[in-house]
N, CA, C, O and CB atoms as a CASP TS submission, in Angstrom:
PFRMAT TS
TARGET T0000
AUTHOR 0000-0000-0000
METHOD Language model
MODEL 1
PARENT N/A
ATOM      1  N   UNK     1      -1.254   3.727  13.506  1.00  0.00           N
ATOM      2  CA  UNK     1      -1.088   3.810  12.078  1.00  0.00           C
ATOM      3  C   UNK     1      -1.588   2.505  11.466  1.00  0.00           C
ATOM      4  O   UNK     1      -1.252   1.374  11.818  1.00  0.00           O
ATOM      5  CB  UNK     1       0.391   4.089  11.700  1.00  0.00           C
ATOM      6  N   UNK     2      -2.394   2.816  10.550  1.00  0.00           N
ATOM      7  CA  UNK     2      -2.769   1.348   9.609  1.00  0.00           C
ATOM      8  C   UNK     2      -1.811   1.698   8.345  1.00  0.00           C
ATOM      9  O   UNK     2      -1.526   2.781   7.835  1.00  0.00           O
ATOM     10  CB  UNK     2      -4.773   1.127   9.015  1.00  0.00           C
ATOM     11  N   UNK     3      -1.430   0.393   8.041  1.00  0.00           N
ATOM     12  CA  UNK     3      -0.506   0.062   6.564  1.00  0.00           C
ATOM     13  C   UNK     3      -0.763  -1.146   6.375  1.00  0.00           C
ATOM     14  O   UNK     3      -0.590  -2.156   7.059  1.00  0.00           O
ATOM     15  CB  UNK     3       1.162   0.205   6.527  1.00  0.00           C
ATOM     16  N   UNK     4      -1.520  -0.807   4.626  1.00  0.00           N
ATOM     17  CA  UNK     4      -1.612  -2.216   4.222  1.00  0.00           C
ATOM     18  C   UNK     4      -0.510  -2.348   2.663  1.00  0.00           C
ATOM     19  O   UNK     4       0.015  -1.497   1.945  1.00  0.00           O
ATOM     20  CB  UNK     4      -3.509  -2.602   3.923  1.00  0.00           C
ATOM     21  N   UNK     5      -0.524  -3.329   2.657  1.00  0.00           N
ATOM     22  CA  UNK     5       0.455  -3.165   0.856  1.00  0.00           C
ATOM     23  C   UNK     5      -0.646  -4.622   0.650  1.00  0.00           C
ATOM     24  O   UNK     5      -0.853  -5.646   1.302  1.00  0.00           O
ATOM     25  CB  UNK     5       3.155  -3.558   0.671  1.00  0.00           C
ATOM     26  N   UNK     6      -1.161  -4.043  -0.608  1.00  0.00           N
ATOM     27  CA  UNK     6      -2.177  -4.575  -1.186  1.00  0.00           C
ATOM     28  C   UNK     6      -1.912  -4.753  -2.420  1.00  0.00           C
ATOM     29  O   UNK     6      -0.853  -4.143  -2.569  1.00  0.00           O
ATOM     30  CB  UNK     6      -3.221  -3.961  -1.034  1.00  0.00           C
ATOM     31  N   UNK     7      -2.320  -5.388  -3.814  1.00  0.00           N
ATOM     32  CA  UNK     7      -2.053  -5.194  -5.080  1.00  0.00           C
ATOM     33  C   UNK     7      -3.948  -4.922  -5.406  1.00  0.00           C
ATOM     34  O   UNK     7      -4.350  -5.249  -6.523  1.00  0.00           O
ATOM     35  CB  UNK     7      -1.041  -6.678  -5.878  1.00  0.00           C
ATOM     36  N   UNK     8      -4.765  -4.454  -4.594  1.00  0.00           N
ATOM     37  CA  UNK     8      -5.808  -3.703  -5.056  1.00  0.00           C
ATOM     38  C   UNK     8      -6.726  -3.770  -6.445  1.00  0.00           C
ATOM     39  O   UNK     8      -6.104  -2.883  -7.029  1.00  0.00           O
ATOM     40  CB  UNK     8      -5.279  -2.643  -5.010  1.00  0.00           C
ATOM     41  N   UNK     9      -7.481  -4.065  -7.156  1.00  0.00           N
ATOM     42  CA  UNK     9      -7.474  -4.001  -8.187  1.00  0.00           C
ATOM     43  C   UNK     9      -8.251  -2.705  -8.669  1.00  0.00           C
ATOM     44  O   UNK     9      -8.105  -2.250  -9.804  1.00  0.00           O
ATOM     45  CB  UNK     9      -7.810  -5.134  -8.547  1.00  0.00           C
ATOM     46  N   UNK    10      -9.171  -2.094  -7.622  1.00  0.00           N
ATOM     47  CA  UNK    10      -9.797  -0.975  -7.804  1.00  0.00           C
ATOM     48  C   UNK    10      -9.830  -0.106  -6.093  1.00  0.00           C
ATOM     49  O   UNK    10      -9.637  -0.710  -5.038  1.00  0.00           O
ATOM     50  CB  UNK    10     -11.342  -1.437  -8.537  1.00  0.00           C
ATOM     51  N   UNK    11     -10.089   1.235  -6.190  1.00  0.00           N
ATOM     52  CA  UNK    11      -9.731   1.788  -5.088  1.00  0.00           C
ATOM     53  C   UNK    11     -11.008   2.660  -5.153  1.00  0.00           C
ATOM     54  O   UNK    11     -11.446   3.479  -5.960  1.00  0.00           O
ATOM     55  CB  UNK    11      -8.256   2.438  -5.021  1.00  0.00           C
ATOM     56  N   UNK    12     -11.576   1.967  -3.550  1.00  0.00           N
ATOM     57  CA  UNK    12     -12.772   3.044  -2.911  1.00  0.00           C
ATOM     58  C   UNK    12     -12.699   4.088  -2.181  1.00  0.00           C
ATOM     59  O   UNK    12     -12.688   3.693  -1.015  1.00  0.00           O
ATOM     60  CB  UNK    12     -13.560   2.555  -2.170  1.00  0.00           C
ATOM     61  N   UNK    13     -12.620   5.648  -2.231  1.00  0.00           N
ATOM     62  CA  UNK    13     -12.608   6.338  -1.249  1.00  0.00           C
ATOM     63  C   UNK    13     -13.957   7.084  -0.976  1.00  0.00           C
ATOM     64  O   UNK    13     -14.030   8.242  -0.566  1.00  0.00           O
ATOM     65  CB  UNK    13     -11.556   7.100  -1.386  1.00  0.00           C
ATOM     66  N   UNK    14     -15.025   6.254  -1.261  1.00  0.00           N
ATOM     67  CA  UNK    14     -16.393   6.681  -1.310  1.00  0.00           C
ATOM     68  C   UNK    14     -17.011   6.140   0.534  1.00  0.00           C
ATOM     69  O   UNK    14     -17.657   6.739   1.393  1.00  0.00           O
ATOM     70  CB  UNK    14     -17.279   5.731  -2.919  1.00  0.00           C
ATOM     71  N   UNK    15     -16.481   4.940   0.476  1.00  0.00           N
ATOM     72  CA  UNK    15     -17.196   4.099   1.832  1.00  0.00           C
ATOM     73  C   UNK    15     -16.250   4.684   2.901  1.00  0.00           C
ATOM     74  O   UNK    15     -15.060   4.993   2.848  1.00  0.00           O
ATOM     75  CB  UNK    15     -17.127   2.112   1.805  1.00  0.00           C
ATOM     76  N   UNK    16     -17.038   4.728   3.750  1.00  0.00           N
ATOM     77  CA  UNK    16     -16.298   4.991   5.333  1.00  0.00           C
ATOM     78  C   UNK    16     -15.604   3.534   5.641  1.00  0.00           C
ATOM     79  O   UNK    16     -15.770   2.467   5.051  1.00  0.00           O
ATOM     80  CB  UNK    16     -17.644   5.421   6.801  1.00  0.00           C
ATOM     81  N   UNK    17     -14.618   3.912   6.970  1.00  0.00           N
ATOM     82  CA  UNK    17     -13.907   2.560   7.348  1.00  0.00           C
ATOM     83  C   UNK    17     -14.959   2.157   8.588  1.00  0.00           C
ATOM     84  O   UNK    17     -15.500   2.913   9.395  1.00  0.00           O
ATOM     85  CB  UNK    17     -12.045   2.756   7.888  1.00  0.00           C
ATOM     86  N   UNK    18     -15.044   0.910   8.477  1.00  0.00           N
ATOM     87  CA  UNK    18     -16.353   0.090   9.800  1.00  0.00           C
ATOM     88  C   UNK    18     -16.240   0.756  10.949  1.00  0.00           C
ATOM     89  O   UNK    18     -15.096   0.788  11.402  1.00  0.00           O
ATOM     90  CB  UNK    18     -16.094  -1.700  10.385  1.00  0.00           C
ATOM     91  N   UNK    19     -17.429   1.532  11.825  1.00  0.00           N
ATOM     92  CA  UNK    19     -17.018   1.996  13.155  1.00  0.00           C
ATOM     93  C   UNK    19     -16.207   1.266  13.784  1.00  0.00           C
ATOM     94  O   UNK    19     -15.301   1.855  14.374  1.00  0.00           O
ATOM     95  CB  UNK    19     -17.959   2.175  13.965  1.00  0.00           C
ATOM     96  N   UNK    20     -16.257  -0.054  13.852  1.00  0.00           N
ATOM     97  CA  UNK    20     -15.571  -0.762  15.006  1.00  0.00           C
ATOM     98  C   UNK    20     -13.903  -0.875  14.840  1.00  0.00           C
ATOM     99  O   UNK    20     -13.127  -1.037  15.781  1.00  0.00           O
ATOM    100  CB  UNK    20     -16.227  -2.291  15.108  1.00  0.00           C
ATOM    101  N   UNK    21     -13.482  -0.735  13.235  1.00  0.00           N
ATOM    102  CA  UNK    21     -12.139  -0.632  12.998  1.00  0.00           C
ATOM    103  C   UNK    21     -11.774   1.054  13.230  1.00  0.00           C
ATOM    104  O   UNK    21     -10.781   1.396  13.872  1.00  0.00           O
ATOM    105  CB  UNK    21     -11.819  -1.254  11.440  1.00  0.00           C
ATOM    106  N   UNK    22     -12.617   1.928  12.682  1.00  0.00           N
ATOM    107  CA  UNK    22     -12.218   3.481  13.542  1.00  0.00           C
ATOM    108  C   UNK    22     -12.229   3.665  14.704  1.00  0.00           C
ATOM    109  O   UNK    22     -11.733   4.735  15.057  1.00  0.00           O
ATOM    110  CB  UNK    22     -12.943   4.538  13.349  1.00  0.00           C
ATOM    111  N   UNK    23     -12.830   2.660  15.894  1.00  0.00           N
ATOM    112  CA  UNK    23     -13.013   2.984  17.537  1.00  0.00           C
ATOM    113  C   UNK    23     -11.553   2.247  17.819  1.00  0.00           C
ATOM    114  O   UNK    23     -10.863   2.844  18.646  1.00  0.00           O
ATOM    115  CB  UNK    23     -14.665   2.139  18.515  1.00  0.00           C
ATOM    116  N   UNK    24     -10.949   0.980  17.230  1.00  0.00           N
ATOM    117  CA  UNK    24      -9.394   0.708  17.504  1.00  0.00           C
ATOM    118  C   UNK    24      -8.752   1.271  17.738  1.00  0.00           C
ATOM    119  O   UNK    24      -8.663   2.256  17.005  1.00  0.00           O
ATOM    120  CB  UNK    24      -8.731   0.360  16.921  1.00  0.00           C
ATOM    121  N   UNK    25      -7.639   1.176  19.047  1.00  0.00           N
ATOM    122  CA  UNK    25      -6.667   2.376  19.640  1.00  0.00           C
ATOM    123  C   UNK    25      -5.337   2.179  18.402  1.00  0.00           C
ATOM    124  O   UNK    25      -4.871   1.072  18.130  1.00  0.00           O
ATOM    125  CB  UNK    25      -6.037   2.003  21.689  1.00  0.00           C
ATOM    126  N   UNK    26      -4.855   3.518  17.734  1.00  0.00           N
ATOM    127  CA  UNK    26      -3.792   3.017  16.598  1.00  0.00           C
ATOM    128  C   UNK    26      -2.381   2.419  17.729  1.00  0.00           C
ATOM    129  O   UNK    26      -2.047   2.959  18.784  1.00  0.00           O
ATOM    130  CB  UNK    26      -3.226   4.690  15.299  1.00  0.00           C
ATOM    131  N   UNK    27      -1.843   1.345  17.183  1.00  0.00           N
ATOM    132  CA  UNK    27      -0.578   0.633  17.749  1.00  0.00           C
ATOM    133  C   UNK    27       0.369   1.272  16.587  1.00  0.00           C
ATOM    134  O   UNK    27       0.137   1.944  15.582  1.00  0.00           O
ATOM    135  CB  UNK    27      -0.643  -1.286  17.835  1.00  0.00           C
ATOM    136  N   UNK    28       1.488   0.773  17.167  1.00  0.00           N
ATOM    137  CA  UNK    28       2.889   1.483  16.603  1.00  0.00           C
ATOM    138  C   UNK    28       3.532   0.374  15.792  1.00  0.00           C
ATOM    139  O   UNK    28       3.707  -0.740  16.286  1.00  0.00           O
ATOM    140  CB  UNK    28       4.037   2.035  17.893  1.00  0.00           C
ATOM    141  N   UNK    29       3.951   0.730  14.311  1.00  0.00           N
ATOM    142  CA  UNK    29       4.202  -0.613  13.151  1.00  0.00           C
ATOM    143  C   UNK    29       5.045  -1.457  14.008  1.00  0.00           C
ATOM    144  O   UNK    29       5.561  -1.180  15.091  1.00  0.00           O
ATOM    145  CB  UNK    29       5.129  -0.224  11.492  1.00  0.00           C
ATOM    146  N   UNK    30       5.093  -2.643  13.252  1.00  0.00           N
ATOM    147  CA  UNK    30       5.819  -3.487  13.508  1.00  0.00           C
ATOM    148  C   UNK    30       6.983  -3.632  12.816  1.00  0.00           C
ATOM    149  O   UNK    30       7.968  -3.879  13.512  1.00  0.00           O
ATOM    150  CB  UNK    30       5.241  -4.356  13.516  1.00  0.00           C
ATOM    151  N   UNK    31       7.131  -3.553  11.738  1.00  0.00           N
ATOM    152  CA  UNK    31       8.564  -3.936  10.884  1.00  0.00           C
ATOM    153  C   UNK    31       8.514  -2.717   9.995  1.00  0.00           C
ATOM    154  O   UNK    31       7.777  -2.499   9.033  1.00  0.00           O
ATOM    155  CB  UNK    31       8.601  -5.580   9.873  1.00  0.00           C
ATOM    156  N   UNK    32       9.565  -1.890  10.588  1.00  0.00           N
ATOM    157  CA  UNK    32       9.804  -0.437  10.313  1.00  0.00           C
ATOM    158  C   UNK    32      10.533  -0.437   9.701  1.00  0.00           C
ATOM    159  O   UNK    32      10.477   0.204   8.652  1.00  0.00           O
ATOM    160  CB  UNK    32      10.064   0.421  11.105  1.00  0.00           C
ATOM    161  N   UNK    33      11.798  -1.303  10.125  1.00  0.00           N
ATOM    162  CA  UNK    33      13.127  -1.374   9.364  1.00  0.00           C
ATOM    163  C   UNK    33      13.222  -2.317   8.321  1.00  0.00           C
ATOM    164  O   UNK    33      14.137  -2.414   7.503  1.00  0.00           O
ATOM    165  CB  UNK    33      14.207  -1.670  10.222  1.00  0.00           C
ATOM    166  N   UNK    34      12.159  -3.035   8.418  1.00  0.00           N
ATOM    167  CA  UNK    34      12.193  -4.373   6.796  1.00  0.00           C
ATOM    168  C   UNK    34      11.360  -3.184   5.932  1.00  0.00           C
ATOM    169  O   UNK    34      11.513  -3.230   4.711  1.00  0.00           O
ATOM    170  CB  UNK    34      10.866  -6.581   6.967  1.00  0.00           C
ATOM    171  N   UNK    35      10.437  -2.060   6.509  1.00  0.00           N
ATOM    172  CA  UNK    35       9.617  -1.390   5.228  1.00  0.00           C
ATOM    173  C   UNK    35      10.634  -0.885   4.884  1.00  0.00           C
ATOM    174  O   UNK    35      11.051  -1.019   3.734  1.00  0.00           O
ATOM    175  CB  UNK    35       8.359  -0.359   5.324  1.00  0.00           C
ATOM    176  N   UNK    36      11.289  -0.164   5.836  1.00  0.00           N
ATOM    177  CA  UNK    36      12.062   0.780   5.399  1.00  0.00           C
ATOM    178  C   UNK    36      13.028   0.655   4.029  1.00  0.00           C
ATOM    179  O   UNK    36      13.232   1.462   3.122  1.00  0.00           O
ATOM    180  CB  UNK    36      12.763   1.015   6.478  1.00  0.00           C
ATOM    181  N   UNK    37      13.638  -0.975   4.315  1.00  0.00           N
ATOM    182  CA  UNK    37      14.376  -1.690   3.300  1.00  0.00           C
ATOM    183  C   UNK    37      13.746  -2.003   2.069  1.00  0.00           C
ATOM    184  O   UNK    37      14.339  -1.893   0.995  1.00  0.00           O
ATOM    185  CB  UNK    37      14.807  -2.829   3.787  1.00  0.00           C
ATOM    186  N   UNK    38      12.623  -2.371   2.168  1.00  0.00           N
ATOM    187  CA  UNK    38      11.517  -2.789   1.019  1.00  0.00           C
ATOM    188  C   UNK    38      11.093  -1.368  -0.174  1.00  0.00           C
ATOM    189  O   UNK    38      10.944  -1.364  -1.396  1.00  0.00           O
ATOM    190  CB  UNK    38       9.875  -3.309   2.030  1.00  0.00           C
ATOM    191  N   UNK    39      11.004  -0.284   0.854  1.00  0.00           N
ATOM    192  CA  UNK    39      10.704   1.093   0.164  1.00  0.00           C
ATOM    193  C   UNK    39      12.070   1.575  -0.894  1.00  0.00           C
ATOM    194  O   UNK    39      11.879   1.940  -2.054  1.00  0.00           O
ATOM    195  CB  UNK    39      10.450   2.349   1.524  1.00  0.00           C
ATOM    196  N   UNK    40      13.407   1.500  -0.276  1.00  0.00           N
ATOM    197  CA  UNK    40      14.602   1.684  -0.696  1.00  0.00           C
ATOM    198  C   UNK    40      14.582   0.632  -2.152  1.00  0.00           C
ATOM    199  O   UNK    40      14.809   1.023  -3.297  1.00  0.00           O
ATOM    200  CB  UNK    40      15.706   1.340   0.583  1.00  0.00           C
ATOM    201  N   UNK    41      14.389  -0.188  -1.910  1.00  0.00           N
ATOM    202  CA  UNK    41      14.477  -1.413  -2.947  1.00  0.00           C
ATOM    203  C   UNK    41      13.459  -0.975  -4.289  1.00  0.00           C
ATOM    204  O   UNK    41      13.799  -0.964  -5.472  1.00  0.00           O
ATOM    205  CB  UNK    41      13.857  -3.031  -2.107  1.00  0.00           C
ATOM    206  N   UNK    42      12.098  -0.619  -3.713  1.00  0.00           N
ATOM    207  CA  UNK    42      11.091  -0.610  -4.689  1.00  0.00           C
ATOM    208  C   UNK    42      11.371   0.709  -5.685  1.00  0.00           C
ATOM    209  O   UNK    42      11.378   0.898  -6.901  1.00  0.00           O
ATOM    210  CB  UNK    42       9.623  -0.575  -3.929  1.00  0.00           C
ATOM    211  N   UNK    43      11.621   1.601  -4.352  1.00  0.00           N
ATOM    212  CA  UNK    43      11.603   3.394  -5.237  1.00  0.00           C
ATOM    213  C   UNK    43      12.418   3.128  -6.509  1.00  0.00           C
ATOM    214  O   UNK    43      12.107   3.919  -7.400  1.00  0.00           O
ATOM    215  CB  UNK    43      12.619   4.990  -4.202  1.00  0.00           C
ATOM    216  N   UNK    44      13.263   2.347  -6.819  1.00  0.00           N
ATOM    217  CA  UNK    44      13.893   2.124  -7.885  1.00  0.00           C
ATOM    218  C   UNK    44      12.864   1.413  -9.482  1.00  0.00           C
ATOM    219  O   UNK    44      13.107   1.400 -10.689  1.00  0.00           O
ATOM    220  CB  UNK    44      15.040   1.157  -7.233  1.00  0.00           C
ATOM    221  N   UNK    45      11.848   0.975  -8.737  1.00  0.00           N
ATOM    222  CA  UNK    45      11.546   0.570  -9.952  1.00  0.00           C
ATOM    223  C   UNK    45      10.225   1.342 -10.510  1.00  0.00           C
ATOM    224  O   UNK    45       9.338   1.957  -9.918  1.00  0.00           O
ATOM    225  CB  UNK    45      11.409  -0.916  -9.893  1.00  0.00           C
ATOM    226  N   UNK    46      10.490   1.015 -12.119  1.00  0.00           N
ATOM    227  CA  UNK    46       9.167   1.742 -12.968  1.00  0.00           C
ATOM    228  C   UNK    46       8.112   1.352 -12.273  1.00  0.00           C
ATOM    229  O   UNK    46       8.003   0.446 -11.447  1.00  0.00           O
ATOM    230  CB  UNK    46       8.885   1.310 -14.573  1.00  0.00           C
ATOM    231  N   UNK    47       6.960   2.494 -12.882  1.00  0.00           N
ATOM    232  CA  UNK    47       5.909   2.505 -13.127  1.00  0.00           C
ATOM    233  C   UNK    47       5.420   0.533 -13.877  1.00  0.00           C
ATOM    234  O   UNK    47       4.708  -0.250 -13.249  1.00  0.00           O
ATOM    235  CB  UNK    47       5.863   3.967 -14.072  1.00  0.00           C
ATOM    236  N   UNK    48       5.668   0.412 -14.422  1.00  0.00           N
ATOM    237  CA  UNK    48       5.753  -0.688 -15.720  1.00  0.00           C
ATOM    238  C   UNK    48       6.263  -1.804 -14.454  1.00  0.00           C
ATOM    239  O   UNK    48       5.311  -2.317 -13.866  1.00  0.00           O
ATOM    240  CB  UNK    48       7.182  -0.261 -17.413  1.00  0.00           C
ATOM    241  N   UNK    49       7.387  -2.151 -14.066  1.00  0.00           N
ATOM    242  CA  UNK    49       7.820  -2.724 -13.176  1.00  0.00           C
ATOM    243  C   UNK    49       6.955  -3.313 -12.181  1.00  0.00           C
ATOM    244  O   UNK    49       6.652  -4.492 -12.000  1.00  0.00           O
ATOM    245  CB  UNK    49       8.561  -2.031 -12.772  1.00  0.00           C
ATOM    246  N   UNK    50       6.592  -2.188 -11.528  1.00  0.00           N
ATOM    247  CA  UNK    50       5.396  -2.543 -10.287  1.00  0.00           C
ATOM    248  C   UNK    50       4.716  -3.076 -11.030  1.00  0.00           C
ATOM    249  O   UNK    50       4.716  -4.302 -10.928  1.00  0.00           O
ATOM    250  CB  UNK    50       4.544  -1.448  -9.412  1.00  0.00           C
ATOM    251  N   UNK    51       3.764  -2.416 -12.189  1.00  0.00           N
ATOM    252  CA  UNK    51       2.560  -3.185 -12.150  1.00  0.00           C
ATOM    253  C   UNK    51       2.534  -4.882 -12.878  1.00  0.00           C
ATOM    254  O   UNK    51       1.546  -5.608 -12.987  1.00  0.00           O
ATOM    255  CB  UNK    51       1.524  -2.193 -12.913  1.00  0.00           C
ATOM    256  N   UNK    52       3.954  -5.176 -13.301  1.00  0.00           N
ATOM    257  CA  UNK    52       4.201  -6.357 -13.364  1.00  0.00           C
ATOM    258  C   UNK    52       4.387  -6.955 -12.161  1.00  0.00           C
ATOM    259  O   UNK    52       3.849  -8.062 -12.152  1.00  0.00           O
ATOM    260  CB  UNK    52       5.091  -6.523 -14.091  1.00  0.00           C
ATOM    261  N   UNK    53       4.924  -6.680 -11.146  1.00  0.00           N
ATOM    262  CA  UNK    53       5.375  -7.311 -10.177  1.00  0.00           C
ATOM    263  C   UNK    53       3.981  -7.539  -8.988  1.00  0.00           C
ATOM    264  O   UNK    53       3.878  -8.552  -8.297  1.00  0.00           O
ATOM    265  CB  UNK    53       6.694  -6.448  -9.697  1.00  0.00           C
ATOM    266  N   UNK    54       3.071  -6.465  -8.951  1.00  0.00           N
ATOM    267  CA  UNK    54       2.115  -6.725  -8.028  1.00  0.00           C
ATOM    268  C   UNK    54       0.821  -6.936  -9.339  1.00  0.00           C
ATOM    269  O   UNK    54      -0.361  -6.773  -9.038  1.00  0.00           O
ATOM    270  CB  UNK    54       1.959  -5.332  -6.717  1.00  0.00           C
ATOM    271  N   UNK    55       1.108  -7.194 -10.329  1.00  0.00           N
ATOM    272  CA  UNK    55      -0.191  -7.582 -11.442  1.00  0.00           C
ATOM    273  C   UNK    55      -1.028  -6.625 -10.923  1.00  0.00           C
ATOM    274  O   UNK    55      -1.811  -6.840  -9.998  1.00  0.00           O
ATOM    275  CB  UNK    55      -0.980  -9.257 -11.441  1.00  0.00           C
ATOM    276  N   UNK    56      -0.927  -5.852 -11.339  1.00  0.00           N
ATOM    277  CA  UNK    56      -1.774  -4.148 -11.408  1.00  0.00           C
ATOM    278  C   UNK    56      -1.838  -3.748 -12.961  1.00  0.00           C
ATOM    279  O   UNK    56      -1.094  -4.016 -13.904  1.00  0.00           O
ATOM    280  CB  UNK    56      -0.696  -2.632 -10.475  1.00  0.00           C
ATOM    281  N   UNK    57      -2.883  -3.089 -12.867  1.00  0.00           N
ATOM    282  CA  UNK    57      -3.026  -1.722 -13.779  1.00  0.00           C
ATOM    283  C   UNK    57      -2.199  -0.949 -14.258  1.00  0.00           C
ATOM    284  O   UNK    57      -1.148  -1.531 -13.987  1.00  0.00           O
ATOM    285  CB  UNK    57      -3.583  -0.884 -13.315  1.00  0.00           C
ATOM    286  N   UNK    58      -1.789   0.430 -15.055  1.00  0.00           N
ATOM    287  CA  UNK    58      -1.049   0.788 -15.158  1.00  0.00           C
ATOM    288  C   UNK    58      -1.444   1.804 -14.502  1.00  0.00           C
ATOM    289  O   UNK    58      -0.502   2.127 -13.778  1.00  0.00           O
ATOM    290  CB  UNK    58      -0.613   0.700 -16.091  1.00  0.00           C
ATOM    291  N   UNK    59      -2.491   2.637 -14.312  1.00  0.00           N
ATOM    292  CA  UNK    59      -2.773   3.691 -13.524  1.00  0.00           C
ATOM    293  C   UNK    59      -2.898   2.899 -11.843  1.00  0.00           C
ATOM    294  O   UNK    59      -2.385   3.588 -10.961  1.00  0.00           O
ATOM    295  CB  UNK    59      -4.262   4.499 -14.192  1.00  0.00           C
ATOM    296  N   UNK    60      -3.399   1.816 -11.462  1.00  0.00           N
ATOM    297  CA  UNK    60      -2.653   1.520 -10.209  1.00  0.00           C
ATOM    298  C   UNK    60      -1.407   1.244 -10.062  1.00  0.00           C
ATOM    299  O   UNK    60      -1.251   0.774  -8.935  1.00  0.00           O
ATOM    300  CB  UNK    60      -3.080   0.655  -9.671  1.00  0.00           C
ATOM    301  N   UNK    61      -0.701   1.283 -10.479  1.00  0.00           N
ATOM    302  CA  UNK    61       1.081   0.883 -10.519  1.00  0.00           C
ATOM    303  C   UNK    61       1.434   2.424 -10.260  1.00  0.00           C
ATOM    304  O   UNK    61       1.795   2.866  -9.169  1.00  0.00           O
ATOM    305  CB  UNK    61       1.926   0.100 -12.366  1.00  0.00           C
ATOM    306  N   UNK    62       1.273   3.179 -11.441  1.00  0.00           N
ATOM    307  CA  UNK    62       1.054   4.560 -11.416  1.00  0.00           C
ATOM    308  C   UNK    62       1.460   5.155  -9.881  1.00  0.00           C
ATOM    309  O   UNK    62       2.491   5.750  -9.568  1.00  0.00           O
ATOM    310  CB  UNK    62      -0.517   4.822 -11.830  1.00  0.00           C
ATOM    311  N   UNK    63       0.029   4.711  -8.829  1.00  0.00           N
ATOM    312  CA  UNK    63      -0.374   5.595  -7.918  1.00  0.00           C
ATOM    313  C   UNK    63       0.617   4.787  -6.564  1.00  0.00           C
ATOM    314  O   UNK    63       0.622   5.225  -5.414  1.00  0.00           O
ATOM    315  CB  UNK    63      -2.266   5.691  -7.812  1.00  0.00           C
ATOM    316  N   UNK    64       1.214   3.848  -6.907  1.00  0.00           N
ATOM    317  CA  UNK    64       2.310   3.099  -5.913  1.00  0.00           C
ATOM    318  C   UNK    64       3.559   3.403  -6.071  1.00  0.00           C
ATOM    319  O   UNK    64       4.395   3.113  -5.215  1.00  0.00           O
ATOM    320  CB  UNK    64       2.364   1.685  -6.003  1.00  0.00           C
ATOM    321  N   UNK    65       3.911   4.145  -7.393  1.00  0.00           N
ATOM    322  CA  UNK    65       5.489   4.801  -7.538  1.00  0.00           C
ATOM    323  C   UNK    65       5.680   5.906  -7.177  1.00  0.00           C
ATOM    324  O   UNK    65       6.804   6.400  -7.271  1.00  0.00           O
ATOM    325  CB  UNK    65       6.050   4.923  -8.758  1.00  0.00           C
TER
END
């Protein structure tokens, strides 16, 4: 599994990911239970919220709630 938490400022789903990062065998997360805690924490906040907090957009803030 790849997971990134990014504050992004624009989002490509046009480009492929580099062969050499798609030939990588996927490993198993590392801090499952701090996301887990982090997700619990965030789901609470606005739209408006996020994109203050990670300085986003409002339609990227949007697509993170």
């Amino acid at each position: 599994m790849l997971f990134l938490l990014s504050p992004a400022k624009s989002l490509d789903y046009e480009t492929a990911a580099p062969a050499a990062l798609a030939a990588l065998p996927p490993t198993p997360p590392l801090f499952v239970k701090h996301s887990k805690e982090l997700i619990d924490i965030l789901r609470g906040y606005t739209p408006p919220q996020i994109s203050e907090l990670m300085d986003l957009s409002d339609n990227l803030s949007a697509l993170n709630v």
